[in-house]
N, CA, C and O atoms as a MOPAC input file, in Angstrom:
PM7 MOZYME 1SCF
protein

 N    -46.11800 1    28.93700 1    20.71800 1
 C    -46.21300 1    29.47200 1    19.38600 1
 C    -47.59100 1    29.12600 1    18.82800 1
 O    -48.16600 1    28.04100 1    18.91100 1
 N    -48.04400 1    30.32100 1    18.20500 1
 C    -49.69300 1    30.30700 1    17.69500 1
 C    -49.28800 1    29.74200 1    16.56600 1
 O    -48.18000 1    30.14300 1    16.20900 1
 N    -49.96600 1    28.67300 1    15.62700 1
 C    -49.71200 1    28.07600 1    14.25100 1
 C    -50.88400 1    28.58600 1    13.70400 1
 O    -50.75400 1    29.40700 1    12.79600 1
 N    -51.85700 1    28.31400 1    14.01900 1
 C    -53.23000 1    29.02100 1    13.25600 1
 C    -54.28800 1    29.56400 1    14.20700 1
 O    -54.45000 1    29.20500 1    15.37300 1
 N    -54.83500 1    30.28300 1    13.68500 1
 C    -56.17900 1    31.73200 1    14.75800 1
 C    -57.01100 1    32.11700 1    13.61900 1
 O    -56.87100 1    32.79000 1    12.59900 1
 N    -58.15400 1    31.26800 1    14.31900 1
 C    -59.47200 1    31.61300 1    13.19400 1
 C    -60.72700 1    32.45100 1    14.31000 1
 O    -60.59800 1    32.43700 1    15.53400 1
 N    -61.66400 1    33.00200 1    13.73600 1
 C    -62.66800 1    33.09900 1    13.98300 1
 C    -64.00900 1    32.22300 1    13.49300 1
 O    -64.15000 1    31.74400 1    12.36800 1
 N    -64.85400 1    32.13700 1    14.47600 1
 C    -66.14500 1    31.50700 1    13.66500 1
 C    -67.18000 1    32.37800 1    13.81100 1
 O    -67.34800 1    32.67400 1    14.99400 1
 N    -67.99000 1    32.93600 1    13.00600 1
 C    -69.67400 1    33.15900 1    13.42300 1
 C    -70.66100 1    31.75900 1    14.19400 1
 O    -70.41100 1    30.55700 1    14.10800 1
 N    -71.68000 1    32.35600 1    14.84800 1
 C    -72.27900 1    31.91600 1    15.79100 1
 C    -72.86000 1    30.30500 1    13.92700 1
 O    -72.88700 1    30.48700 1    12.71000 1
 N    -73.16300 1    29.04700 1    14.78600 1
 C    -73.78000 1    27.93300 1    14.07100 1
 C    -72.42300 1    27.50500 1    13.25300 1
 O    -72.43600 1    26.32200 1    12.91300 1
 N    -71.11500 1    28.33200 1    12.82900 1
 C    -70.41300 1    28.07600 1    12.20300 1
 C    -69.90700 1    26.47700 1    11.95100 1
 O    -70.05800 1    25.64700 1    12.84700 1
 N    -69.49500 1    26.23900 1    11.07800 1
 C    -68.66200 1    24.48800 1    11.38000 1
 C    -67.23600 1    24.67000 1    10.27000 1
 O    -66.89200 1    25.13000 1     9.18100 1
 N    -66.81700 1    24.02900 1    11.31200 1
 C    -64.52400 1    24.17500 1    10.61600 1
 C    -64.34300 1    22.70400 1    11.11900 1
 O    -64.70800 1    22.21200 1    12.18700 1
 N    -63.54800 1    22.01600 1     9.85300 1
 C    -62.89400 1    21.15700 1    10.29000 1
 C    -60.96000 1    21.36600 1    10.23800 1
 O    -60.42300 1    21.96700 1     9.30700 1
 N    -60.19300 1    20.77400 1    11.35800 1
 C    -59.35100 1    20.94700 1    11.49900 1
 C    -58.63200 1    19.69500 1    11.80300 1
 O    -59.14900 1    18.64100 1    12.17300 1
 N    -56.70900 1    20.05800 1    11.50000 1
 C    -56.52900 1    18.59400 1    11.85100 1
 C    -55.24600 1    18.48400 1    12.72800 1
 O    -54.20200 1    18.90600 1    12.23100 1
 N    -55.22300 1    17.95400 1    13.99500 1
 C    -54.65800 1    18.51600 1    15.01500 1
 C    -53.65300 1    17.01600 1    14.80400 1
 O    -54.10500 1    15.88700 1    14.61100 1
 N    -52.40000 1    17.35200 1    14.89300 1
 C    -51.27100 1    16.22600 1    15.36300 1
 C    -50.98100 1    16.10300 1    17.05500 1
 O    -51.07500 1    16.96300 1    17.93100 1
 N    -50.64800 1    14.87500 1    17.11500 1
 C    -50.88100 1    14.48200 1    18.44800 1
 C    -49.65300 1    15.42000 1    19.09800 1
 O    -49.79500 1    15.44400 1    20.32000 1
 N    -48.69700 1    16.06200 1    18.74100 1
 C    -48.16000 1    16.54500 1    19.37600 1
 C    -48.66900 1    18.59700 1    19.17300 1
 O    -47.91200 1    19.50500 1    19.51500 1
 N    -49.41600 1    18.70600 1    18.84700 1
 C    -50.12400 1    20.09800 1    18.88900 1
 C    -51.26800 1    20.04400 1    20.40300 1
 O    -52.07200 1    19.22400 1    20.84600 1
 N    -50.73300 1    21.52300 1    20.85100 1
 C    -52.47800 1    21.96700 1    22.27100 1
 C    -53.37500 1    22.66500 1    21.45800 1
 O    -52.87700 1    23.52500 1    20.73100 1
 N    -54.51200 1    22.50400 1    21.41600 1
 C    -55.40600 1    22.97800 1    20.80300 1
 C    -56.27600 1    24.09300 1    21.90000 1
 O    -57.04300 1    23.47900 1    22.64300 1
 N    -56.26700 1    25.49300 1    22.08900 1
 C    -56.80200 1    26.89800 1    22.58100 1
 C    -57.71700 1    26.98100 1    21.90500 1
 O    -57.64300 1    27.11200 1    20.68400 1
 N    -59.27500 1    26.89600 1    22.87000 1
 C    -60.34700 1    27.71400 1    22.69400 1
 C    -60.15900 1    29.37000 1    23.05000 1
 O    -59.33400 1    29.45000 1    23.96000 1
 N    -60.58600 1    30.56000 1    22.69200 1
 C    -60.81500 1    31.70900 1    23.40300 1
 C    -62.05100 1    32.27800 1    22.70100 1
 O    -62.46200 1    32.43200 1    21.55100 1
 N    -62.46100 1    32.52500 1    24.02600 1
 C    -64.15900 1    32.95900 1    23.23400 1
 C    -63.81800 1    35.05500 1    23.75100 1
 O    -64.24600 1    35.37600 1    24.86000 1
 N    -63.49700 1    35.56400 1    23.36700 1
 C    -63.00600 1    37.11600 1    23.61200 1
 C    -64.45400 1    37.55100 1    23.97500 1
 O    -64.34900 1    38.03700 1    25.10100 1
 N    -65.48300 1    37.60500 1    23.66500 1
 C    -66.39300 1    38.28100 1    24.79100 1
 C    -66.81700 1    37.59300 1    25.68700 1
 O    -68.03800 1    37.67200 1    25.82600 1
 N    -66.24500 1    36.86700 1    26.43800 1
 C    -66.56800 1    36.06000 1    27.72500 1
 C    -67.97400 1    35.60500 1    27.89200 1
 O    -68.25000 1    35.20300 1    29.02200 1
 N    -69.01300 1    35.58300 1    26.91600 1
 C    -69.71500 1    34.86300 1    27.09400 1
 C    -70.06400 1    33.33800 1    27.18000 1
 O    -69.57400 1    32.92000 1    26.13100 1
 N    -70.51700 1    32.46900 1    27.69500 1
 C    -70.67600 1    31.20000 1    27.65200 1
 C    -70.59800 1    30.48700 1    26.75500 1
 O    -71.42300 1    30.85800 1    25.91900 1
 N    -69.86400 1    29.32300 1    26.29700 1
 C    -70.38600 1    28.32700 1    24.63100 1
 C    -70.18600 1    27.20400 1    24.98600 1
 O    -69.72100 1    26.69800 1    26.00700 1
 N    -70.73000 1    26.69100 1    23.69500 1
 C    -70.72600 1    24.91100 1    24.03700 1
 C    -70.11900 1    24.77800 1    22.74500 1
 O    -70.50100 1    25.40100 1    21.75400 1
 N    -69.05100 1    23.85700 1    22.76600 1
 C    -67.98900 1    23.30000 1    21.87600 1
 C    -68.19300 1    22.03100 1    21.47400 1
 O    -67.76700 1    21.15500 1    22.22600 1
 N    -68.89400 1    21.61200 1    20.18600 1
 C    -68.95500 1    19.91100 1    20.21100 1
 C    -67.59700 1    19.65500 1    18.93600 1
 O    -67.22400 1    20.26900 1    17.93600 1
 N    -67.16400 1    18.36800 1    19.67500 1
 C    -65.49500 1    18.17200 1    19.15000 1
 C    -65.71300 1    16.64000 1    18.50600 1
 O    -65.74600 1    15.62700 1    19.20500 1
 N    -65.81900 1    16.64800 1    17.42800 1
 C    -65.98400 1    15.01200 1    16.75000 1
 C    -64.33200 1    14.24100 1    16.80400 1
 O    -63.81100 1    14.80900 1    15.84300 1
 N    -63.70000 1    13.68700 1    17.13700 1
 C    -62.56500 1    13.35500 1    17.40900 1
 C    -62.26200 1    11.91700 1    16.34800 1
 O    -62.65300 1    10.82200 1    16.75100 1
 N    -61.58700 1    12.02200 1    15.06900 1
 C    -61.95400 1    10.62100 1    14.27700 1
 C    -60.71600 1     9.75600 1    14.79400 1
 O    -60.14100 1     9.13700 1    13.89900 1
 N    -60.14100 1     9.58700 1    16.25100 1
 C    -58.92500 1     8.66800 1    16.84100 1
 C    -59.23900 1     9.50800 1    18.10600 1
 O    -59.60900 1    10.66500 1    18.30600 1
 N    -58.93100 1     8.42800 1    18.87900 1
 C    -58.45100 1     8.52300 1    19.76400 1
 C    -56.60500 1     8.94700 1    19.74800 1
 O    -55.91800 1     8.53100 1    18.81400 1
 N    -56.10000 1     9.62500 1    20.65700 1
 C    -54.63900 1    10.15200 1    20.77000 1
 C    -53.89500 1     9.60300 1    22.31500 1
 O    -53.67400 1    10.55100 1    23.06800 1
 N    -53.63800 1     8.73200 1    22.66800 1
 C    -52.93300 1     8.42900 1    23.98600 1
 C    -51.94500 1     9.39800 1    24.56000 1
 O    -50.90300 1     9.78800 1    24.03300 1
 N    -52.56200 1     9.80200 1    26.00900 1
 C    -51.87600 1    10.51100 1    26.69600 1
 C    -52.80000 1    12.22700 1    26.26500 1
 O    -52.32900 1    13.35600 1    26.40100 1
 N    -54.10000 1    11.86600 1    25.77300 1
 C    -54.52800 1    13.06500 1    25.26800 1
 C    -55.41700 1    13.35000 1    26.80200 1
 O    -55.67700 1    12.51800 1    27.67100 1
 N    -55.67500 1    14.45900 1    26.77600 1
 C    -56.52100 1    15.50700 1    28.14800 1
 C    -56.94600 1    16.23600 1    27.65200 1
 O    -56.49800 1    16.73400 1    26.61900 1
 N    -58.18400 1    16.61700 1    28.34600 1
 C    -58.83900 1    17.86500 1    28.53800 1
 C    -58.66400 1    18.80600 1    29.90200 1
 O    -58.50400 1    18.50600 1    31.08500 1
 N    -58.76200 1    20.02200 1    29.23400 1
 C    -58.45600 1    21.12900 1    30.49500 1
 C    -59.47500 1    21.73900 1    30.68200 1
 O    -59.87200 1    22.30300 1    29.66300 1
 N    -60.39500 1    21.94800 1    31.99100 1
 C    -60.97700 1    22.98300 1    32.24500 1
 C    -60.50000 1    24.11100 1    32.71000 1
 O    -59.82500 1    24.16500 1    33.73800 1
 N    -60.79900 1    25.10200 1    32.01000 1
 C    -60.15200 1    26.39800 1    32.97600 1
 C    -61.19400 1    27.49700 1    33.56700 1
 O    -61.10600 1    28.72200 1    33.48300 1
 N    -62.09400 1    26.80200 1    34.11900 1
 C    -63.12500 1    27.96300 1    34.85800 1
 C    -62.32500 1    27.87000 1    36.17500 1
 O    -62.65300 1    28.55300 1    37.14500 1

């Protein structure tokens, strides 16, 4: 289940606030390349990252 779906423009900045039991989905829809910087204010145990290339 989707809870929230934003868009950003390119330089954009959003802060958001993720509970440890929420997955958090990047999708970049024109498949071009990005770089995602993620300020994290806790650490979350049992938290991962996924690559999906």
């Amino acid at each position: 289940m989707v809870i929230r779906s934003f868009g950003l423009a390119p330089k954009e900045r959003t802060k958001i606030y993720i509970s440890k039991t929420n997955t958090v989905y990047f999708e970049n829809e024109n498949k071009v390349d990005v770089k995602v910087d993620v300020i994290l204010s806790k650490g979350v145990e049992g938290m991962r990252y996924v690559d999906n290339k």
